[in-house]
N, C-alpha and C positions, 0 to 999 in steps of 0.2 A: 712631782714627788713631794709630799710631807717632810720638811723636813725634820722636827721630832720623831720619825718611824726611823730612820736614821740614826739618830740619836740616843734613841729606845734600843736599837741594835747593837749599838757601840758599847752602851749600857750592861746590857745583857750579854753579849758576848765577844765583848772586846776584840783583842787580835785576830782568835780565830775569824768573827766576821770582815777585820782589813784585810787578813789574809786571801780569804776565799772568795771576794767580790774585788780587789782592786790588787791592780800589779805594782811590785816596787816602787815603780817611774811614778803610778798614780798619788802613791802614798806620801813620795818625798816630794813632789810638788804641794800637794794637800796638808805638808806640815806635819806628815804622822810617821814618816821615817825619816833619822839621821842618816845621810850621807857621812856621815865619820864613823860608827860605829855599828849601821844597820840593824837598831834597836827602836821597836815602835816605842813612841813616847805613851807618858800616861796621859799626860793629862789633854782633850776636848777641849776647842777654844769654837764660837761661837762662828766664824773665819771658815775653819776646816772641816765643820760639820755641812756647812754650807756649800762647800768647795766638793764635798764627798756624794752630799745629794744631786748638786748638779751633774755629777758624771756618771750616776746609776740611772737619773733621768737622759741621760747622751744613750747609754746605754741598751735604754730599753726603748729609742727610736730606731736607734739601729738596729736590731733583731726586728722591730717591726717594721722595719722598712726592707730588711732582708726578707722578711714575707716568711719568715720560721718561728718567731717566738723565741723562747728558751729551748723549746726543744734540740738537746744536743748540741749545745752552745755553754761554754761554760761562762762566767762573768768576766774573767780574766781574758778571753777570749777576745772581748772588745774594751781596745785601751783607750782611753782620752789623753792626750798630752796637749799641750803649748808647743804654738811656735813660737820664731822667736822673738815676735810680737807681744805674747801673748794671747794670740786667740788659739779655740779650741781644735784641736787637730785628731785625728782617726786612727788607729794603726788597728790591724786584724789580725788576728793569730787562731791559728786549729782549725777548728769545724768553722768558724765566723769567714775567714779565709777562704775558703776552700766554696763555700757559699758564693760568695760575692765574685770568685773568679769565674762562675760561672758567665758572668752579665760579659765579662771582657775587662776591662781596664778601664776602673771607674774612679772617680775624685770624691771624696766625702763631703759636704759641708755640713758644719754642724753649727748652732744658736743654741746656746744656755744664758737663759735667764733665772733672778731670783726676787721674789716680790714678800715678804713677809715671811710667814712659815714652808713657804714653797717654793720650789726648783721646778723649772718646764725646760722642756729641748727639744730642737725640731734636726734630724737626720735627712739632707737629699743625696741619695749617692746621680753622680755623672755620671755615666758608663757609656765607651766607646767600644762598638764590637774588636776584636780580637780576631787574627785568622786565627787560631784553636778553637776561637770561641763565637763562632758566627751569632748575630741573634736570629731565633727560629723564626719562620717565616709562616703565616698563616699560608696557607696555598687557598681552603674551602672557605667559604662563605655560607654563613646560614642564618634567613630570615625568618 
């Protein structure tokens, strides 16, 4: 992810874009919501921009790793948080959800990186079948 396209977004349409690509928990971690008064700030620091790209790039390994894309997936849908380490952690909400429980009961792991103008992330979900959720079974073979 660029992180100036980010930037340019924030730019141009401020809240509404925190709003509609990152959930609360994303924001107050990311320095862009107060926990005392749950007022986005104004002002961009160079920290949180970078903080923000990284998690749109989490983001969009996970939909491409869920094998859908955006399609029907809202952005809010897949949250990045911290543990309490610090490292990146997964949580799934709606359609992203409801996807992934397909596979059974999977563990996320996520890497965000940032190198210059850029944010990269790589998504592996674990998944251990489920009895609800057998994984399907090839029965035919074809050569």
């Amino acid at each position: 992810m660029y992180i100036p396209r980010i930037q340019a977004a924030l730019d141009r349409f401020g809240d509404r874009f925190l709003e509609k690509v990152y959930t609360p928990a994303e924001q107050r971690d990311c320095g862009q919501l107060n926990s005392q008064d749950s007022s986005i700030k104004g002002k961009m620091n160079r920290v949180s921009c970078n903080q923000l790209a990284g998690r749109w790039a989490a983001k969009e390994a996970v939909v491409k790793a869920l094998g859908t894309g955006w399609r029907g997936i809202r952005y809010a849908d897949v949250e990045v948080q911290r543990d309490e380490r610090g490292a990146p952690k997964l949580q799934l909400h709606g359609t992203a959800a409801a996807e992934a429980s397909v596979w059974g009961n999977c563990q996320w792991q996520l890497s965000l990186s940032h190198d210059g103008d850029y944010s990269t992330a790589t998504a592996i979900a674990l998944c251990t079948p489920s009895e609800n959720n057998p994984v399907p079974t090839n029965t035919e073979t074809k050569i």
